[in-house]
C-alpha positions as CSV (number, residue, x, y, z in Angstrom):
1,X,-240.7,-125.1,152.1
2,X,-242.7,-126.0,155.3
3,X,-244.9,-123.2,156.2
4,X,-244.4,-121.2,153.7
5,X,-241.0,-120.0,155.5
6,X,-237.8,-119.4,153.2
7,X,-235.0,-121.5,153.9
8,X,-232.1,-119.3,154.0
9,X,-231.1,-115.7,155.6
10,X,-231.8,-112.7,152.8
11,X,-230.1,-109.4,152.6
12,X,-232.5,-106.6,153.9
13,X,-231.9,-102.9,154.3
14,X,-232.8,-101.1,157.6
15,X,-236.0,-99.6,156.3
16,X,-237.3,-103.2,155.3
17,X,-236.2,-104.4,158.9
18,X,-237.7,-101.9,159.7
19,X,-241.2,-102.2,158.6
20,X,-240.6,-106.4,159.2
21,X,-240.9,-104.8,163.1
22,X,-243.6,-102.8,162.8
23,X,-245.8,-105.5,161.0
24,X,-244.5,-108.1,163.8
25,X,-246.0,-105.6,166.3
26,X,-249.2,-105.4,164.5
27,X,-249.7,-101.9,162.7
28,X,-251.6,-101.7,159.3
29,X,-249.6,-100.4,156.2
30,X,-251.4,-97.2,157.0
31,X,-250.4,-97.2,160.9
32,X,-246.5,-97.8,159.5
33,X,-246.8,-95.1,156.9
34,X,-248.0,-92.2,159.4
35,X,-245.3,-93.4,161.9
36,X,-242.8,-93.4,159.5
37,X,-243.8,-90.4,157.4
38,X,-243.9,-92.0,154.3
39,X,-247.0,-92.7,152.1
40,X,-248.8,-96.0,152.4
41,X,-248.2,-96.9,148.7
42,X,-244.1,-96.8,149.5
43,X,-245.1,-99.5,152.3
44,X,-247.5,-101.7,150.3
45,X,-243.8,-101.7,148.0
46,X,-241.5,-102.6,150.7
47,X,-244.3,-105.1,152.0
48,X,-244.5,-106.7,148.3
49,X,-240.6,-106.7,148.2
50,X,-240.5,-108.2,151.4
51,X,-242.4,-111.3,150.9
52,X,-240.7,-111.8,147.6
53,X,-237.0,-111.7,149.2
54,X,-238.4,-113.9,152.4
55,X,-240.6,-116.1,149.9
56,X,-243.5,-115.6,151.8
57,X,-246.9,-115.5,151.2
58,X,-248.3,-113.4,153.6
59,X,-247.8,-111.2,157.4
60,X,-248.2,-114.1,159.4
61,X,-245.7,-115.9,157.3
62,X,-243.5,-112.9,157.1
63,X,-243.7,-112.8,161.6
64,X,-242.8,-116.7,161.4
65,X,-239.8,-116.1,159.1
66,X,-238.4,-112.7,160.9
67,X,-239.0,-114.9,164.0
68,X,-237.2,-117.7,163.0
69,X,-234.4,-115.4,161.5
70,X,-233.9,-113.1,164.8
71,X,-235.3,-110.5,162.7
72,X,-237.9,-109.4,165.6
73,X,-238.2,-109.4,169.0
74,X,-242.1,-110.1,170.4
75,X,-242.9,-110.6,174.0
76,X,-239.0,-111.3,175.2
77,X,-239.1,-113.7,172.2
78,X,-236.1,-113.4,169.9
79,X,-234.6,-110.5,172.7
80,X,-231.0,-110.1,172.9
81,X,-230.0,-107.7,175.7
82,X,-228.4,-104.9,174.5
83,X,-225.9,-102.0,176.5
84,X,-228.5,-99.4,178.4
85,X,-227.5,-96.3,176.6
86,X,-228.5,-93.8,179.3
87,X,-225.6,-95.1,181.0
C-alpha cells in the first residue's frame, strides 16, 4: 500500500467519523476529549481503532486516507454542498 493508505472503504461509526474530523482539523486527543466530553483515554481507543480499521500508521496517514475516502472536508477540499438548514 502506497503511503501507507488502505486500499478499500471501511465501516466506521459516527463517533469514529467523528474524531477522523476533529484530528483532520488539528486538535490533540486531549482538545477532542474536552470537546466531546469524554476522557482522553476513550480517544487514544478510538484513535488506536481507527488506524487499525484504515491500516494506517499514524495522523497524517489517517488525514490522507479520510481525504482520499471523502471522510473530511479541509479548506473546501473534499466539500460537498449540503441544504442550508436555517431555510
Amino acid at each position: 500500500m502506497a503511503g501507507g493508505e488502505s486500499k478499500t472503504p471501511v465501516s466506521l461509526s459516527d463517533r469514529e467519523l467523528q474524531i477522523i474530523d476533529l484530528v483532520a482539523a488539528g486538535l490533540t486527543n486531549q482538545e477532542i476529549a474536552a470537546k466531546l466530553e469524554i476522557s482522553k483515554r476513550t480517544v487514544d481507543n478510538h484513535i488506536s481503532n481507527i488506524l487499525t480499521k484504515t491500516e494506517t500508521e499514524n495522523r497524517v496517514a489517517l488525514v490522507r486516507w479520510a481525504l482520499q475516502w471523502g471522510k473530511v472536508c479541509l479548506n473546501d477540499v473534499n466539500c460537498c454542498s449540503l441544504p442550508n438548514q436555517s431555510e
